[in-house]
N, C-alpha and C positions, 0 to 999 in steps of 0.2 A: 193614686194620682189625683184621683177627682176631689180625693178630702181634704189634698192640701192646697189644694186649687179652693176651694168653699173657705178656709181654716184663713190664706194669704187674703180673701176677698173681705171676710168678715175682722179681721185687724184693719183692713181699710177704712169700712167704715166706720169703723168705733174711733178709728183716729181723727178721721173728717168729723165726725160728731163730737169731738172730747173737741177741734178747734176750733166748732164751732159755736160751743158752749164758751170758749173763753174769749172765743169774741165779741159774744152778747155782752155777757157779764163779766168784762176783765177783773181781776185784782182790786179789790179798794172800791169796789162800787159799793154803794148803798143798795140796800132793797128793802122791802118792807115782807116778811114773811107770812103765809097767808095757806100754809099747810095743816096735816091732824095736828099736831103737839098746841096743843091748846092753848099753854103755858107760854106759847111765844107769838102765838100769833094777832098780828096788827103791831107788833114789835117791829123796830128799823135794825138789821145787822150790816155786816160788811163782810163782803166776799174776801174770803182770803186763799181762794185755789177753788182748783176741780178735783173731787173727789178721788181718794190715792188708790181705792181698790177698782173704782169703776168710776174712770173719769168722763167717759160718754154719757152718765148717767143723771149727774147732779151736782152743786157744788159744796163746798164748806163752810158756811157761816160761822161769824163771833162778833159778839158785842160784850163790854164790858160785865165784869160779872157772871156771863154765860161761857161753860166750856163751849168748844168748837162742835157744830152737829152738823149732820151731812141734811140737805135738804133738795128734792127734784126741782127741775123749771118749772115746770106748774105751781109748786108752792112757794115764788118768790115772784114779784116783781119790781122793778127800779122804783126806790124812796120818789115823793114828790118832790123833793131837791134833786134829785138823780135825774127825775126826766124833764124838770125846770132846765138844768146844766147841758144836757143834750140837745133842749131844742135850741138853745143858745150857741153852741157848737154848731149846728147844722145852720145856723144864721150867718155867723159870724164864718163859716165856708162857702155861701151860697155868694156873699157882698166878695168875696177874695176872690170866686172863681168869673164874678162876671167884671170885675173892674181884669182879672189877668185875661179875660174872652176881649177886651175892649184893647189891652195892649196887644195882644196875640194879631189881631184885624191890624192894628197901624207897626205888625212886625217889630212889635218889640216885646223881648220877652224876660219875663221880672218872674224865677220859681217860688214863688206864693206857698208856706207851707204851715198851714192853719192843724195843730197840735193840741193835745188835752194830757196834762199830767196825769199820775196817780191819784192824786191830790183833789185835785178836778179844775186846775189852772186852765187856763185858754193862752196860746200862746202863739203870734202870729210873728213869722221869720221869713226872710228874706237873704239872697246875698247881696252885701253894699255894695257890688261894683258891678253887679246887673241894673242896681237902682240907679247908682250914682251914671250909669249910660245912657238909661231911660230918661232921667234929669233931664243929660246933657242935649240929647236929641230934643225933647220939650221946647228946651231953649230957645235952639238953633231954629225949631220952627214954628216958632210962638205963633207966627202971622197967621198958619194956616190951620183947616180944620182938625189936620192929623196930629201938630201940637199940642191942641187944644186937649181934644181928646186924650192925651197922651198924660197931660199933667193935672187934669181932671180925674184920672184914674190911677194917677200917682199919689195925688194929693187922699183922695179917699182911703188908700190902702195904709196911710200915714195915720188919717182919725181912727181910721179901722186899728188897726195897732193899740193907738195912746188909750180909744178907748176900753179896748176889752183889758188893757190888763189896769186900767182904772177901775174895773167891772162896771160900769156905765154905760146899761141893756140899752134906757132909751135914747141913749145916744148911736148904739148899735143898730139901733130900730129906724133910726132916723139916715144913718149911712145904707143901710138895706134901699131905703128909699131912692136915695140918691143915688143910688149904684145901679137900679134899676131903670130909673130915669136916663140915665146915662147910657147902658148898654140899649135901650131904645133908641134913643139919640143917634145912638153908632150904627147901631142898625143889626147889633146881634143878640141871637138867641142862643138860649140855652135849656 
C-alpha cells in the first residue's frame, strides 16, 4: 500500500515537472545551447519537445544539419532573440492589461487577449461586439470623465494592435507610456 501510495505521488511529480518544462520552453523556441557537447555549444537550436523517455528531465533540440539530441535545463537557455520576443510580450501584456484595468473601473468590459504564436508572432484579439459597445458607451458619454477614459483606453488598445503586428517595439514603447499615464490618470493600479 505504502509503495503505491510513493509510486502514484512520484508520477505526479514527474508530470508537474515534464509541464513545467514545457512551459518554460514550449515547442519552437529558440535557445542557445551551453552544455558538455562541446561541438554544440554557443550554437542556437530549436526545441522540438520534452524528452520521450524522461520528459521531467530535459528537452530535444535540432538545428539544421544536426540530428535531434536530448539536452538538460541547465544546458540551454532562450536565444537573445527568444528573450528580445518575451520581453516584448510581457510589454505588449502589461499596456493591454492596464488600458482593460481603466475600462474594468468605468465598467466596461473589452476580453483583451495578448497571444504568441509558435512562430513567435504577438497577436492582440479582441471580441467586436464587446468593442463595438465600449465605442458606443464612449460616445454617448463623450462630455464626461468616464467617456473619456473609456475611448482613451479604447483608442490605445487599437495602436496597441496596429502596432505589434507591424512589429513597431517603439511604438509599443511609447503606448506602454501612455497606458501608464492613463491608468494614473484613472486612478488604478496594478
Amino acid at each position: 500500500m505504502l509503495g503505491s501510495m510513493l509510486q502514484r505521488g512520484a508520477a505526479k511529480i514527474s508530470r508537474e515537472a515534464a509541464d513545467a518544462l514545457a512551459v518554460y520552453l514550449p515547442r519552437g523556441t529558440e535557445v542557445t545551447y551551453q552544455g558538455d557537447r562541446t561541438e554544440y555549444r554557443g550554437q542556437v537550436f530549436t526545441v522540438i519537445g520534452l524528452s520521450t523517455r524522461c520528459p521531467w528531465n530535459g528537452y530535444v533540440l535540432i538545428a539544421h544539419k544536426v540530428r535531434p539530441f536530448f539536452a538538460t535545463l541547465p544546458s540551454v537557455q532562450p536565444s537573445s532573440r527568444e528573450a528580445r520576443q518575451r520581453e516584448q510580450f510581457a510589454a505588449v501584456r502589461r499596456v493591454a492589461a492596464q488600458c482593460c484595468a481603466v475600462l474594468a473601473q468605468q465598467r466596461v468590459m473589452v476580453d483583451v487577449k495578448v497571444e504568441r504564436s509558435d512562430a513567435g508572432t504577438l497577436l492582440v484579439t479582441w471580441s467586436s461586439a464587446e468593442f463595438i459597445g465600449a465605442e458606443t458607451r464612449a460616445e454617448k458619454e463623450s462630455a464626461t470623465k468616464a467617456g473619456q477614459y473609456i475611448a482613451a483606453a479604447l483608442y490605445l488598445l487599437q495602436a496597441l494592435r496596429a502596432h505589434t503586428q507591424r512589429k513597431e517595439w517603439g511604438e509599443v514603447a511609447r503606448d506602454a507610456y501612455s497606458a501608464g499615464r492613463l491608468a494614473e490618470r484613472a486612478g488604478v493600479r496594478l
